[in-house]
DSSP file (Angstrom, degrees, kcal/mol; ACC not computed):
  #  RESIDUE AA STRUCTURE BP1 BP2  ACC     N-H-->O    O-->H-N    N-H-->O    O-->H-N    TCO  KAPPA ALPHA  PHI   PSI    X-CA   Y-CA   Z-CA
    1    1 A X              0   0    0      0, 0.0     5,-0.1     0, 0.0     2,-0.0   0.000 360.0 360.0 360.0 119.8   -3.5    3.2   -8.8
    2    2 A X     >  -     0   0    0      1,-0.1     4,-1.6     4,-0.0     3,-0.3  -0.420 360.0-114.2 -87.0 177.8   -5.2    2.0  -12.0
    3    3 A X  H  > S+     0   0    0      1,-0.3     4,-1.4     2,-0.2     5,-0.2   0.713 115.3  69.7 -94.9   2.5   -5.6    4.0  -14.8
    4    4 A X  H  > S+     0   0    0      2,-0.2     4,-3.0     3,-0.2    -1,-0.3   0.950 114.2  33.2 -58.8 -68.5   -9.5    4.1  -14.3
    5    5 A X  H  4 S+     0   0    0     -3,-0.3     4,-0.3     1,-0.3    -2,-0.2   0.738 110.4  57.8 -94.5 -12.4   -8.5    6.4  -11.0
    6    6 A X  H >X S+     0   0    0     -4,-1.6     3,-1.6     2,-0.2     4,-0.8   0.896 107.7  48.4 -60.8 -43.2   -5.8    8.1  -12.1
    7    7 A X  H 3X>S+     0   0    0     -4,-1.4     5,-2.2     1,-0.3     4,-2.0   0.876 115.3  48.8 -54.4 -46.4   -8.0    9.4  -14.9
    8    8 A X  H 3<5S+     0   0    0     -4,-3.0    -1,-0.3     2,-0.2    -2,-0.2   0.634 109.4  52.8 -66.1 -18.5  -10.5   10.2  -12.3
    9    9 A X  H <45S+     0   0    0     -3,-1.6    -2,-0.2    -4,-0.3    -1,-0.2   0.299 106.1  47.7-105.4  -7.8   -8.2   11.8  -10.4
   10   10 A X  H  <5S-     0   0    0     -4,-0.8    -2,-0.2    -3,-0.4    -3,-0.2   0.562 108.4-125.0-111.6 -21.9   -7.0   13.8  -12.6
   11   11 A X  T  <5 +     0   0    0     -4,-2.0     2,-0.3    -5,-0.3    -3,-0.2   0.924  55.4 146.5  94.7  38.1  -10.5   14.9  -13.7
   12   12 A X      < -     0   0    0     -5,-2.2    -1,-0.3     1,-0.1    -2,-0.1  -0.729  34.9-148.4-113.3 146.1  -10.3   14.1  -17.5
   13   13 A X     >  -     0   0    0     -2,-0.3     4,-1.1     1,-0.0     5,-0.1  -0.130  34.0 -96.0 -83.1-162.9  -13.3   12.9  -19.6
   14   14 A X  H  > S+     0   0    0      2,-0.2     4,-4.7     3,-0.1     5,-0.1   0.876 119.6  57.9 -93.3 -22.6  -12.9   10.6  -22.4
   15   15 A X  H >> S+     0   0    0      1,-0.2     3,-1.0     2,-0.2     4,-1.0   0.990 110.2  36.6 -44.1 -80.0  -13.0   13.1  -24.7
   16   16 A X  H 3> S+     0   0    0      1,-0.3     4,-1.2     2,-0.2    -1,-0.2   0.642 114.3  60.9 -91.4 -19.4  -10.0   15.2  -23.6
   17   17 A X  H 3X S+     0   0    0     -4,-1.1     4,-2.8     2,-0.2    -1,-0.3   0.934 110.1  48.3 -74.1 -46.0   -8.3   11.4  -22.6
   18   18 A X  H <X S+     0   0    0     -4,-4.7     4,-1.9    -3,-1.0    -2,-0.2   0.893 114.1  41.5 -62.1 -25.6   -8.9   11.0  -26.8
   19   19 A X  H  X S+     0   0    0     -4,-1.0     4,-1.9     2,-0.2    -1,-0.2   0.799 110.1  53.5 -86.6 -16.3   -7.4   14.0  -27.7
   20   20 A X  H  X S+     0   0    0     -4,-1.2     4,-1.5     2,-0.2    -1,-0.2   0.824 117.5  44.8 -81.7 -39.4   -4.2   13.9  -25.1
   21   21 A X  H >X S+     0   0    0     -4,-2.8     4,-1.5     2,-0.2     3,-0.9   0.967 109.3  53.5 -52.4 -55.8   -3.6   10.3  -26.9
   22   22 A X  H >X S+     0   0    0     -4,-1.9     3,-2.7     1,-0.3     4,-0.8   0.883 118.4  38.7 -71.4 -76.8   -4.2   11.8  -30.7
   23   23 A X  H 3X S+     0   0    0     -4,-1.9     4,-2.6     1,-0.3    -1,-0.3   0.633 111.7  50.5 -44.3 -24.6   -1.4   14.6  -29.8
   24   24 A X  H <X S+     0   0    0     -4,-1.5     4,-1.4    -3,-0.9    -1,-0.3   0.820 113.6  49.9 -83.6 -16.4    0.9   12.4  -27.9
   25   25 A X  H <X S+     0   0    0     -3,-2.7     4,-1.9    -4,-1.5    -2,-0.2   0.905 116.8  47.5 -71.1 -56.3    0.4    9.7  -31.6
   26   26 A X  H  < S+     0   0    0     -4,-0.8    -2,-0.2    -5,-0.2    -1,-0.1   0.840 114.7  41.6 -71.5 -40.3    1.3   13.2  -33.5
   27   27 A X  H  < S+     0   0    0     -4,-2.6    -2,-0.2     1,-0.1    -3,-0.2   0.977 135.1  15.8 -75.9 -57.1    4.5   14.3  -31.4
   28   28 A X  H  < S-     0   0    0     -4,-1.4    -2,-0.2    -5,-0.2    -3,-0.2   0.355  95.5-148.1 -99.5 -14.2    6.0   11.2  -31.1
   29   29 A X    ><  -     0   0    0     -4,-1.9     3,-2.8     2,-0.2     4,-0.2   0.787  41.1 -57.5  72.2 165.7    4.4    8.7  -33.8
   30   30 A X  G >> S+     0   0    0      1,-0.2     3,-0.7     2,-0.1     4,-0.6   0.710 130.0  50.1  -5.3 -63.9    3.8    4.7  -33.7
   31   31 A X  G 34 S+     0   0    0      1,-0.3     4,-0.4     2,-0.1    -1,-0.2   0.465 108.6  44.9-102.6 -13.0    7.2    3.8  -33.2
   32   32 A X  G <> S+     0   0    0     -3,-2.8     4,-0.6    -7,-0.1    -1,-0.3   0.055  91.8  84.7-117.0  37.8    8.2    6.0  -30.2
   33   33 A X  H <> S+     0   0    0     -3,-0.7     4,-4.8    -4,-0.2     5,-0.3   0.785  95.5  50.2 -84.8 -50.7    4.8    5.2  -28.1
   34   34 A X  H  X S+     0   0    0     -4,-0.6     4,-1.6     2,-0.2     5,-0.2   0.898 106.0  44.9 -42.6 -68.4    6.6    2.3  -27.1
   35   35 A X  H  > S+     0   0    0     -4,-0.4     4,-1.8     2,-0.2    -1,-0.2   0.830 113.4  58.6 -50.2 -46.2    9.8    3.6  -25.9
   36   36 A X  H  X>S+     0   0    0     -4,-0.6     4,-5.7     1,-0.2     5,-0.6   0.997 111.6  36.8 -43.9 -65.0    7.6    6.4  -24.0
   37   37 A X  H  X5S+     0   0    0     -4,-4.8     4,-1.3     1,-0.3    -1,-0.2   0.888 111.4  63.7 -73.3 -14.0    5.6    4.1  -21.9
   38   38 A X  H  X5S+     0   0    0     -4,-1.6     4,-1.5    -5,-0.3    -1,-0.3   0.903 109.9  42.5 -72.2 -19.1    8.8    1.6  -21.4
   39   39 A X  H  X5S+     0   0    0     -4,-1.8     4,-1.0    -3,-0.3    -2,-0.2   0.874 113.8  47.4 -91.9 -16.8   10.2    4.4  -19.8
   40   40 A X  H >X5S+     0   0    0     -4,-5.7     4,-3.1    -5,-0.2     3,-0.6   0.910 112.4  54.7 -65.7 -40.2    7.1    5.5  -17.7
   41   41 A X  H 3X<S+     0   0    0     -4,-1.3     4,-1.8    -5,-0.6    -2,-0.2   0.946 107.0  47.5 -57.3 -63.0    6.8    2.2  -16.9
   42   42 A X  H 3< S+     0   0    0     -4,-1.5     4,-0.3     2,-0.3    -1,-0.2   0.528 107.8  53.6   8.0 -60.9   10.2    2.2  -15.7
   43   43 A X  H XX S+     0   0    0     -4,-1.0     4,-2.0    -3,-0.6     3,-1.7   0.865 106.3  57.4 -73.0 -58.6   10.0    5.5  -13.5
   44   44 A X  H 3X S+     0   0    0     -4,-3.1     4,-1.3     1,-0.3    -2,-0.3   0.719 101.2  50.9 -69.1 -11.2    7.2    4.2  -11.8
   45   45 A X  H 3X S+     0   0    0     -4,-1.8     4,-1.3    -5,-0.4    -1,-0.3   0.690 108.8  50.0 -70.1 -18.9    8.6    1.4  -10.7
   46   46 A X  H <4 S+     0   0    0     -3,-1.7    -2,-0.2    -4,-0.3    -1,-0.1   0.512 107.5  52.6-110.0 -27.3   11.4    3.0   -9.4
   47   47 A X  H >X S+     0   0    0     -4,-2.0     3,-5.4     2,-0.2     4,-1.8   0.926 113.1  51.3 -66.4 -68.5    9.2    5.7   -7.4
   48   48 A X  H 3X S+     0   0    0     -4,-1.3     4,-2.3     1,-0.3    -2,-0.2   0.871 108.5  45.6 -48.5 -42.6    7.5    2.6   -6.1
   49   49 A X  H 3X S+     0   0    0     -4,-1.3     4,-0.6     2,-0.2    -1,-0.3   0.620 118.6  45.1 -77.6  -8.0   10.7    0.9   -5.0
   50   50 A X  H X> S+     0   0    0     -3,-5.4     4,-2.9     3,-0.1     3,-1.1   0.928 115.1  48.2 -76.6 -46.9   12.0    4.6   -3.3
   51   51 A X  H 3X S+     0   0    0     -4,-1.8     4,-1.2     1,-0.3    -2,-0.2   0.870 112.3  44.3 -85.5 -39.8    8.5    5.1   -1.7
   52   52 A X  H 3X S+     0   0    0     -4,-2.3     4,-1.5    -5,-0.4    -1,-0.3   0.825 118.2  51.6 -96.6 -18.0    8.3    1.3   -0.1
   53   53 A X  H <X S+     0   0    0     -3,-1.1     4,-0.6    -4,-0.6    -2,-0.2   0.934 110.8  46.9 -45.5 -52.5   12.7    1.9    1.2
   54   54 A X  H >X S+     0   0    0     -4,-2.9     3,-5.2     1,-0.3     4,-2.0   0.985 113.6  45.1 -71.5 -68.6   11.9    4.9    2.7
   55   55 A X  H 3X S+     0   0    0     -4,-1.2     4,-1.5     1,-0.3    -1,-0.3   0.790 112.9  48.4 -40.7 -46.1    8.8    3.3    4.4
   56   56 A X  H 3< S+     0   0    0     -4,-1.5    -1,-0.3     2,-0.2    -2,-0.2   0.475 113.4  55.3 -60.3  -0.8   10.7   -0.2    5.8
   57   57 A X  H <X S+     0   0    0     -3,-5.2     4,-1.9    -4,-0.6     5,-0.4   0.869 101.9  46.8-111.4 -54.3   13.3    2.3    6.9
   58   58 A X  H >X S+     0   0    0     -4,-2.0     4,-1.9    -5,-0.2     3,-0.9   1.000 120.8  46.5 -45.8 -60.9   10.8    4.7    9.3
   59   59 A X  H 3X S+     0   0    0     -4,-1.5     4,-0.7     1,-0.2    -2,-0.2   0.983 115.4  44.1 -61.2 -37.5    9.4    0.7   10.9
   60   60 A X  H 34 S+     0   0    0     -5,-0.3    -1,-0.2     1,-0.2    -2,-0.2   0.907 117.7  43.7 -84.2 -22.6   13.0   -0.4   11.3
   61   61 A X  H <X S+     0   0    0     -4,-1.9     4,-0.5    -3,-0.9     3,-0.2   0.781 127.1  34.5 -85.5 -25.6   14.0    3.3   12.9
   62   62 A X  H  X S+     0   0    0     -4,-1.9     4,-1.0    -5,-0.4    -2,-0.2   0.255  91.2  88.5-116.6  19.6   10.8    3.2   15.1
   63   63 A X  H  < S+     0   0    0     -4,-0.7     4,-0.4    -5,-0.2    -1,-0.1   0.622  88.8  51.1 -82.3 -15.0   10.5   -0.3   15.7
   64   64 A X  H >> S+     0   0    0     -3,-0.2     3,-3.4     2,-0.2     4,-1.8   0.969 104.8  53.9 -85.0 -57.6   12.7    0.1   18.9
   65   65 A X  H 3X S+     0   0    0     -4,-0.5     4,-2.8     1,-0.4     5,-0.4   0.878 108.1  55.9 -81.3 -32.5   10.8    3.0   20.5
   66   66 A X  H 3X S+     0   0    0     -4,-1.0     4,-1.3     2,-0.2    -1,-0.4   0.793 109.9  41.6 -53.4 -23.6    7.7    0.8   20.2
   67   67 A X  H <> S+     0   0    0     -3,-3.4     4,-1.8    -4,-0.4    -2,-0.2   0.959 110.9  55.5 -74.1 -63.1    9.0   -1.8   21.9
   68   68 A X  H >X S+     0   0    0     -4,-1.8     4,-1.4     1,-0.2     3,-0.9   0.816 114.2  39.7 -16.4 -78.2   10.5    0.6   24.3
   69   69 A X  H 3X S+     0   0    0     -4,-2.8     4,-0.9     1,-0.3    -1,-0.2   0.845 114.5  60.7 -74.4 -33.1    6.6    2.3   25.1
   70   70 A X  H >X S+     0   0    0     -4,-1.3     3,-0.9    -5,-0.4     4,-0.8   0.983 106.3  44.2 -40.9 -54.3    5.3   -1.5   24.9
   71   71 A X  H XX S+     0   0    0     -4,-1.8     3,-4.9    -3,-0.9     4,-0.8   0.963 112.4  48.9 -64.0 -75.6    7.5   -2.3   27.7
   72   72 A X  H 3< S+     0   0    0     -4,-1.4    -1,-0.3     1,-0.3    -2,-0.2   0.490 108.1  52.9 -50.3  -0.2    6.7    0.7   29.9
   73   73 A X  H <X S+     0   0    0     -4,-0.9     4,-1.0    -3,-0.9    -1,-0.3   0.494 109.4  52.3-107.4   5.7    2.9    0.3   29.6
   74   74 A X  H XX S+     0   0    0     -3,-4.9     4,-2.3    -4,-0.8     3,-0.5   0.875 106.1  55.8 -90.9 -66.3    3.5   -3.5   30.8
   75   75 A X  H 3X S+     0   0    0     -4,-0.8     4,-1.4     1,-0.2    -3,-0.1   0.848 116.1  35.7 -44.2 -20.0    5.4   -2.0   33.8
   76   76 A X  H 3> S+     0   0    0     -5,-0.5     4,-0.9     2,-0.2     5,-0.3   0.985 108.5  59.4 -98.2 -27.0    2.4    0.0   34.7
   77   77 A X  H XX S+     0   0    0     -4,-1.0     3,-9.9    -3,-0.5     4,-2.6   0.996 110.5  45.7 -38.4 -81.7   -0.1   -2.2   33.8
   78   78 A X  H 3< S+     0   0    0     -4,-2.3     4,-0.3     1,-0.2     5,-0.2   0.833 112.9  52.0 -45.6 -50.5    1.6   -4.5   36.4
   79   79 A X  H 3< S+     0   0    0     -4,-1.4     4,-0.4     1,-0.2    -1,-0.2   0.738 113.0  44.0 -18.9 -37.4    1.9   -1.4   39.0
   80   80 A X  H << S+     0   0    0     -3,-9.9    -1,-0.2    -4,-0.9    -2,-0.2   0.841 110.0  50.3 -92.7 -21.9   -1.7   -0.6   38.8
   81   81 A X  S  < S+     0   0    0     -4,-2.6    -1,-0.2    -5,-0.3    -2,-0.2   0.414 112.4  55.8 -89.8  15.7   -2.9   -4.2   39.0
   82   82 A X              0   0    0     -5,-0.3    -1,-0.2    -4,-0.3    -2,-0.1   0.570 360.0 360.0 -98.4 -34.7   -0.4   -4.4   42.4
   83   83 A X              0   0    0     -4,-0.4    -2,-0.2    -5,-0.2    -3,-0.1   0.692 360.0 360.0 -96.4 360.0   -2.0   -1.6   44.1
């Protein structure tokens, strides 16, 4: 997600984007902006790398029973194209 659609997706103008910047410049100043976004940065990578385990781990748990229902619509196939 880029920040173009996250922005959009959260439903912010530019306006309220400048003022959510000026306060986060006031709380936290210059020199901890940095630290902030190394650690968002950081989180979100780490979301990304749960979210894309979990997902290889549902295809590798349900990769069998697809094979499984492959096979048995090749045995009927061949059944129907017998009778």
């Amino acid at each position: 997600m880029t920040f173009n659609q996250f922005i959009l997706f959260l439903n912010l103008g530019g306006g309220e984007v400048i003022i959510i910047l000026f306060v986060i410049l006031l709380l936290f100043g210059g020199k901890g902006i940095p630290s902030i976004a190394k650690t968002l940065g950081k989180g979100i990578r780490e979301f990304k790398d749960a979210t894309s385990g979990i997902q290889k781990d549902i295809q590798n748990s349900t990769g069998g029973i697809t094979e499984q229902v492959n096979e048995h619509i090749q045995e009927i196939k061949k059944e129907i194209e017998k009778e």
